[in-house]
C-alpha positions as semicolon CSV with decimal commas, in nm:
position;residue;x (nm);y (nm);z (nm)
1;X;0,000;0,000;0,000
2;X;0,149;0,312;-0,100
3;X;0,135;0,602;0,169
4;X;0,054;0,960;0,090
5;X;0,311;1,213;0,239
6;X;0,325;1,594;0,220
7;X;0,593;1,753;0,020
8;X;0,770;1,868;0,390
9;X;0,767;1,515;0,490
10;X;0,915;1,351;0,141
11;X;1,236;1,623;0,183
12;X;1,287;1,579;0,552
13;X;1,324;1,134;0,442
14;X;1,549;1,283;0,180
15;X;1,795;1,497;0,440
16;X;1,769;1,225;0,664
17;X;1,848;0,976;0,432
18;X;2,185;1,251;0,322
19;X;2,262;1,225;0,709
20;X;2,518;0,912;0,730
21;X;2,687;1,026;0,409
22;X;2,717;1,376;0,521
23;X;2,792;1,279;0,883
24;X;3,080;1,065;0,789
25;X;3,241;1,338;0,581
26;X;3,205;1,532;0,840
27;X;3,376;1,340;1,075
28;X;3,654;1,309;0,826
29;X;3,668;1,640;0,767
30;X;3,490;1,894;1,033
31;X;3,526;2,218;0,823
32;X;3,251;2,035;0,584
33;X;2,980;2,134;0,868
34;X;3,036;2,495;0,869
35;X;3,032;2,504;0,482
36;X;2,716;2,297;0,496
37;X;2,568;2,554;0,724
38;X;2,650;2,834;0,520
39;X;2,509;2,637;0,207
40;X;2,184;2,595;0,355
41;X;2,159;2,974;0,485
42;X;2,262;3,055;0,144
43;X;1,961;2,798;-0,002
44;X;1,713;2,968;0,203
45;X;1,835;3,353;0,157
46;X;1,849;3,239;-0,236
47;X;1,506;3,104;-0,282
48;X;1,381;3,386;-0,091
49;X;1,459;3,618;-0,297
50;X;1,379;3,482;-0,614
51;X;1,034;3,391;-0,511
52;X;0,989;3,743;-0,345
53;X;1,131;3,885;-0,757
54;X;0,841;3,644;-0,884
55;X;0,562;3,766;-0,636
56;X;0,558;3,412;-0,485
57;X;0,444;3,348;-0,111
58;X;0,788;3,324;0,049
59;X;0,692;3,076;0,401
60;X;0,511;2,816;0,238
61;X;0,822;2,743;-0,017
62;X;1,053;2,741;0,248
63;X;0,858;2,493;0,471
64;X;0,839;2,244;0,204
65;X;1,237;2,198;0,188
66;X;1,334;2,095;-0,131
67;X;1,607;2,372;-0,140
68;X;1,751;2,254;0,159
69;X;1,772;1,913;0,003
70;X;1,932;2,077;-0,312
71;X;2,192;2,241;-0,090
72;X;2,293;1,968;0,125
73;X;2,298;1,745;-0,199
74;X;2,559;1,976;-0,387
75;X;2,751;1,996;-0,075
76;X;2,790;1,622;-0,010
77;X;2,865;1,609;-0,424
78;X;3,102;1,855;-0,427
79;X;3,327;1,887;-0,052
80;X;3,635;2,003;-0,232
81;X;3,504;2,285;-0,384
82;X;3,582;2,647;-0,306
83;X;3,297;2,779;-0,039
84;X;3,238;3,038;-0,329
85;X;3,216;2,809;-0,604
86;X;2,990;2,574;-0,352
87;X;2,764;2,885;-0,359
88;X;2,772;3,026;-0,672
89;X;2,638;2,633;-0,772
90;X;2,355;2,664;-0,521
91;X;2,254;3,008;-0,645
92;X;2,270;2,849;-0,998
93;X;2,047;2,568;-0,912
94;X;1,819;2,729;-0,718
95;X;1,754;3,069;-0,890
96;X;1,852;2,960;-1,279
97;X;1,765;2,617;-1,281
98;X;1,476;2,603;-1,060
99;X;1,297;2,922;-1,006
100;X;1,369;3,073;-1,368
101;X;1,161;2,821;-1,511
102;X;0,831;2,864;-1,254
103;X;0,997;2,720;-0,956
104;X;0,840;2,400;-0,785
105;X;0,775;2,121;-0,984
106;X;0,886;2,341;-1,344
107;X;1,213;2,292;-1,375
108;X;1,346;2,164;-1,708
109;X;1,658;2,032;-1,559
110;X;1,682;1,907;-1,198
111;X;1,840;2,208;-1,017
112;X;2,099;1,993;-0,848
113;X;2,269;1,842;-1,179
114;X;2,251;2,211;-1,316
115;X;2,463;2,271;-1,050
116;X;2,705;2,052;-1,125
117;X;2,723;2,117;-1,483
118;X;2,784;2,475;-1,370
119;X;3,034;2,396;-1,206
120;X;3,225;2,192;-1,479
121;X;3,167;2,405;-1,764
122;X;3,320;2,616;-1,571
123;X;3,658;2,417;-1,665
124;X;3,837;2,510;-1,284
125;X;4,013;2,197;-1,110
126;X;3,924;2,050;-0,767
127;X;4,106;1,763;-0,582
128;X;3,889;1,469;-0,801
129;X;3,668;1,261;-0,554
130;X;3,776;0,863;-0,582
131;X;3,543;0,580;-0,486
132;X;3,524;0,571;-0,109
133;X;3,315;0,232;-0,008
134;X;3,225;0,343;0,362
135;X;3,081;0,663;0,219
136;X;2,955;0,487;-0,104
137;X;2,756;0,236;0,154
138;X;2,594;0,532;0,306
139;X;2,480;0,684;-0,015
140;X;2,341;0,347;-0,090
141;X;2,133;0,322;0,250
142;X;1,995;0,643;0,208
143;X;1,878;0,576;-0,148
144;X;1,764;0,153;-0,038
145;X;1,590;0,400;0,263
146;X;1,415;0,626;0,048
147;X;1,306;0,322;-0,229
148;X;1,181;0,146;0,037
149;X;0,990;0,395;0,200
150;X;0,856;0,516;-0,137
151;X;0,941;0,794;-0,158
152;X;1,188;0,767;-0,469
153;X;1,180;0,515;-0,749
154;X;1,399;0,235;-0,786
155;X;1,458;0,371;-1,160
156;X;1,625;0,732;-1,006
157;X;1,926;0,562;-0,779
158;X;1,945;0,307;-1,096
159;X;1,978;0,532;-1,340
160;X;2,253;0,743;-1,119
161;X;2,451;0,450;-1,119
162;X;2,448;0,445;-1,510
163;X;2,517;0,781;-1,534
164;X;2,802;0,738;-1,341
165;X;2,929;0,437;-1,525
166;X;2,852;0,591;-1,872
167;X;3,054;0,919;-1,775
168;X;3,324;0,667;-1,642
169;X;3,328;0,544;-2,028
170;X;3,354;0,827;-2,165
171;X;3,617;0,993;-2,023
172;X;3,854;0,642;-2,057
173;X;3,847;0,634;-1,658
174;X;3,785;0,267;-1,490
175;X;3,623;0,177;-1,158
176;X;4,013;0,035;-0,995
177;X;4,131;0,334;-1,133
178;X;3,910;0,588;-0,921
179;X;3,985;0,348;-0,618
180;X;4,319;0,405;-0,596
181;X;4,453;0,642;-0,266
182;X;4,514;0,953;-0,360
């Protein structure tokens, strides 16, 4: 039987399911909470003001979250970045990506992957992220968490995966190789 949840309810599941992953970088490195507090200031103050430029109810959008989620999503994606490039990727997703377009629900592009396109076109190097099981294993919970709870599809975490492998192929790079210590 498939439960009904409020919008509020789906994104809190979703932070709670970022939670190990982000906890565990934390504890690996603690400067990652401040940045993720400034990130999700930065969320908030963004979407703000984009909805106040479209003459869109400011609380309600808030409440429901999903920018939060955006913002603590690029910020697990992306640790090694710049705090200012870490921003200028939320702003991206939020105001270009997301409210642009008619904000909830509108956006032609998931704001979070605009972000991270952003980010790359913007051809600037960052320490490149290699395959870390223990934090790997809490991505996966939090995804087999939110699957089984319902409230993702088996088809988004599956199709991640390919993504990842299919960007792996293209650039020549292999699994062992992105495993190695840095």
């Amino acid at each position: 039987m498939k439960t009904s949840r409020s919008l509020a309810a789906r994104n809190a599941w979703m932070l709670a399911a970022l939670l190990p992953g982000i906890a565990l970088q934390c504890w690996r490195e603690p400067m990652l909470l401040a940045r993720l507090a400034l990130v999700l200031a930065a969320a908030l103050l963004f979407e703000a003001i984009a909805l106040l430029a479209r003459r869109e109810p400011v609380a309600p959008y808030l409440r429901e979250g999903s920018a939060l989620v955006f913002a603590a999503t690029l910020a697990a994606w992306l640790p090694a970045l710049p705090a200012w490039l870490l921003l200028a990727s939320v702003f991206v997703a939020l105001v270009f990506a997301r409210q642009a377009f008619g904000g909830l629900g509108r956006n032609l592009v998931h704001p979070v992957a605009f972000g991270v396109a952003f980010v790359q076109t913007l051809a600037l190097s960052w320490p490149a992220p290699s395959i870390d099981v223990p934090l790997a294993l809490c991505w996966f919970a939090g995804g087999a968490l939110l699957c089984a709870l319902r409230i993702v599809r088996w088809q988004a975490p599956a199709c991640l995966i390919v993504g990842a492998a299919c960007g792996l192929l293209g650039t020549g790079k292999s699994w062992s190789g992105l495993c190695e210590p840095h």
